[in-house]
C-alpha positions as CSV (number, residue, x, y, z in Angstrom):
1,X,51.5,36.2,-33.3
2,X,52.3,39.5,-32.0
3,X,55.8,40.5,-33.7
4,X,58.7,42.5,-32.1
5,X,57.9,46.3,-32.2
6,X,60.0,48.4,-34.6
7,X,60.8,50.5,-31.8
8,X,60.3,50.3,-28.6
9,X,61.9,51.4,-25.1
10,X,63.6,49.3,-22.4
11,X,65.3,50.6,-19.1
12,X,67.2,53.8,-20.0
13,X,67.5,53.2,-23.6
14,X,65.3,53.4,-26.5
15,X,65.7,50.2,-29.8
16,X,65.5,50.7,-33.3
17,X,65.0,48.0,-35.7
18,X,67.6,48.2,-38.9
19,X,67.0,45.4,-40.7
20,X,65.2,42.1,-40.3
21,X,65.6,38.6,-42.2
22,X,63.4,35.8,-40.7
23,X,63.8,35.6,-37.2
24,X,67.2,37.5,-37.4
25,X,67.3,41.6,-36.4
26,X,69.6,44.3,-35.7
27,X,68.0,47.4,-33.8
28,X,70.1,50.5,-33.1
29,X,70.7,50.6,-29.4
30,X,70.2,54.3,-27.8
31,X,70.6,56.0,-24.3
32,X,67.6,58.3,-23.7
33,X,70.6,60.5,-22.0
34,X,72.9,60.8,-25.3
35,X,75.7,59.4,-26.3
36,X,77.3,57.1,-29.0
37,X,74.8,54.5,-30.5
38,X,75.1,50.6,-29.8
39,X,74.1,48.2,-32.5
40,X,73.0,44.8,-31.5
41,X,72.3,41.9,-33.6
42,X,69.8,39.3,-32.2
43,X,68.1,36.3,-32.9
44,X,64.0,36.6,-31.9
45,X,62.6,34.0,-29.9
46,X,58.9,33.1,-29.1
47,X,56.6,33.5,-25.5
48,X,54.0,31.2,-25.9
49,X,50.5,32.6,-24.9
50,X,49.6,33.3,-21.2
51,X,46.7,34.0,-18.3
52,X,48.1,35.2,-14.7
53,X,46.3,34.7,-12.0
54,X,45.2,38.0,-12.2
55,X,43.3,37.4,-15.2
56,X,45.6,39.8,-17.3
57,X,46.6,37.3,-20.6
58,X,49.2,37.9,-23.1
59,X,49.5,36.8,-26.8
60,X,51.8,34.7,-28.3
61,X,54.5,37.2,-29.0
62,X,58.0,37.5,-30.6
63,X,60.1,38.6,-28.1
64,X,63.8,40.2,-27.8
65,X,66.8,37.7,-25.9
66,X,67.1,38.2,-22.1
67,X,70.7,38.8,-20.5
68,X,71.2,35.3,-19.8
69,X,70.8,34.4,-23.6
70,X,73.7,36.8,-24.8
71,X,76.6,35.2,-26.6
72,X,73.7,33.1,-27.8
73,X,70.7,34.6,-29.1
74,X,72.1,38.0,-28.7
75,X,75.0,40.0,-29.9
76,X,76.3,43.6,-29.0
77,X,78.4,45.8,-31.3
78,X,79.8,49.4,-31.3
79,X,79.9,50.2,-34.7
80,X,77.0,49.9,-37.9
81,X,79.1,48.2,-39.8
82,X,80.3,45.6,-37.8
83,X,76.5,44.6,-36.8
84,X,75.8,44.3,-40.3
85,X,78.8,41.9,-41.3
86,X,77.6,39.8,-38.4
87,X,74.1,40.0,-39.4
88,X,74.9,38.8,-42.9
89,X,77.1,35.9,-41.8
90,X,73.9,34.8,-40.1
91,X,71.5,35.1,-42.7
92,X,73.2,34.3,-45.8
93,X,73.1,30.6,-47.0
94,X,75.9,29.0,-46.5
95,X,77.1,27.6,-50.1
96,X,79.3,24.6,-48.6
């Protein structure tokens, strides 16, 4: 399976993995035109493998939550810190 890039650009900004546990990430969200830095904690999903028409085929691949998964598989947060408190509350065991 093709995992999720370590940095990679989409639209107008440019993602930067922080950490990873499993199938949970936080990349570093940055406009290409400066500014303040985003952080946003996400859980990766899976595109199955796939042939257009065309011809042109695509692996299996790890792939980053769309817009209408946010709230869900996706998580969006101005400061470092507060991604990372998130992030652990995810993927520490729970000991109840």
């Amino acid at each position: 399976m093709q995992e999720l890039a370590l940095r990679f650009t989409a639209g107008q900004f440019t993602y930067t993995q922080v950490q990873r546990v499993g199938q949970w990430a936080v990349y570093e969200q940055q406009s290409q035109h400066g500014g303040h830095s985003h952080f946003e904690v996400i859980r990766i999903g899976v595109a199955p493998a796939k042939t257009f028409p065309n011809g042109q085929t695509y692996p299996e691949r790890e792939v980053y939550p769309n817009s209408e998964q946010w709230g869900r598989n996706g998580w969006t947060f101005y400061t470092r810190i507060e991604a990372l408190a998130f992030f652990r509350a995810k993927t520490t065991p729970s000991t109840s």
